[in-house]
N, C-alpha and C positions, 0 to 999 in steps of 0.2 A: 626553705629554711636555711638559716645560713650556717656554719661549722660553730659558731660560737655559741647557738642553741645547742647545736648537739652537743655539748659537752655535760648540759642539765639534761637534755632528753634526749640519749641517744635512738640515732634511726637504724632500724634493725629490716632486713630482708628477708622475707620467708617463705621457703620454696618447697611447697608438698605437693604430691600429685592427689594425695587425698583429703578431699574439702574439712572433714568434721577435725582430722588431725591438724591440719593449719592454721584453722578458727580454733583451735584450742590451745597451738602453741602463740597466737596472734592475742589472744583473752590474757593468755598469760603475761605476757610480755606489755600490754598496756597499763595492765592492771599496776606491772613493776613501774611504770614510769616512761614506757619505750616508746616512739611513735613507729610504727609498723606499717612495711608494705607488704603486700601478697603478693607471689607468681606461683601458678602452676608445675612449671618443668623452667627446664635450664632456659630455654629459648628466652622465656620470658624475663628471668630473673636479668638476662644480658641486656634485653631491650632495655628494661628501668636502667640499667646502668651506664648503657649508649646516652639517654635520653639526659644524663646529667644527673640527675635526683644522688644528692649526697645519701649516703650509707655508711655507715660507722662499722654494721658487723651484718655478716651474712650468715643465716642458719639455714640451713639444708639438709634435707633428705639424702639418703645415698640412691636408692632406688627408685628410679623416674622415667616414663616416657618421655619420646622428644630425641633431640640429635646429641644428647652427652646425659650421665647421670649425675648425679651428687657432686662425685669425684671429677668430673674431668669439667664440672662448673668451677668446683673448687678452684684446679688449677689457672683455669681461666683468669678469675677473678685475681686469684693472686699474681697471676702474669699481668695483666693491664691494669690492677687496682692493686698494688700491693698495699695499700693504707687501710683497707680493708681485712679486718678482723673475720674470721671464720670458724663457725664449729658446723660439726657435718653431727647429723642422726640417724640412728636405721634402728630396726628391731629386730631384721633379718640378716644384715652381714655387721662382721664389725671387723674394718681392717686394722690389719696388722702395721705397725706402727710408719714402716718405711714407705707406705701407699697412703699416709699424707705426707702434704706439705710442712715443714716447719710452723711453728706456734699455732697449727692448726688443730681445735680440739675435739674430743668424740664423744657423743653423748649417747649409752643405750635407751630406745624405745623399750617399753612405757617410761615414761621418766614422770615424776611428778610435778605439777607447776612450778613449786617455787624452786625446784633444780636448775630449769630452766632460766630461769628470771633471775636466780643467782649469779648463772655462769654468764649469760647475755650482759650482766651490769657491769660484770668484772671485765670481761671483754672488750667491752665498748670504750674503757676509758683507759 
């Protein structure tokens, strides 16, 4: 897909270590108009990003197996992809403001679908 699609459909990243909560934030965000990729933990979310595949916005868990969580994907991201939008989610921690990144947003778990779909649209563009 080239940058000028994602402007009408943005591409969203979405990194939960738990299957039923990432198909449900992946349902939601299609349903909004988003094309969605899945990764399990941070590792993975990196490889899609190594491999090219444009990304508009990255949503992620904070809590995650694997060699970083949430947060220190975040950073990642924002270090080598800074064009890259990002909001982080948990339902068990919710940091404290100076433990993100700038324009970086927090979303509490359970959140309802279209909270999600809202904030991912806004984001994205």
């Amino acid at each position: 897909m080239n940058k000028h699609n994602s402007w009408t459909m943005p591409t969203v990243l979405v990194v939960d270590d738990e299957p039923l909560l990432r198909l449900n934030a992946t349902d939601a965000l299609e349903e909004a108009g988003c094309r969605v990729i899945e990764a399990a933990n941070a590792d993975e979310a990196i490889e899609v990003m190594e491999s090219g595949e444009h990304v508009d916005l990255l949503v992620t868990d904070i809590r995650m197996p694997g060699s970083m969580s949430g947060l220190g994907l975040t950073r990642a991201i924002r270090s080598r992809w800074p064009e890259v939008k990002v909001m982080v989610t948990s339902g068990a921690v919710r940091p404290r403001a100076h433990e993100l990144p700038e324009e970086v947003r927090f979303l509490s778990k359970p959140y309802p679908a279209w909270k999600l779909a809202d904030a991912a649209q806004r984001l994205a563009h």
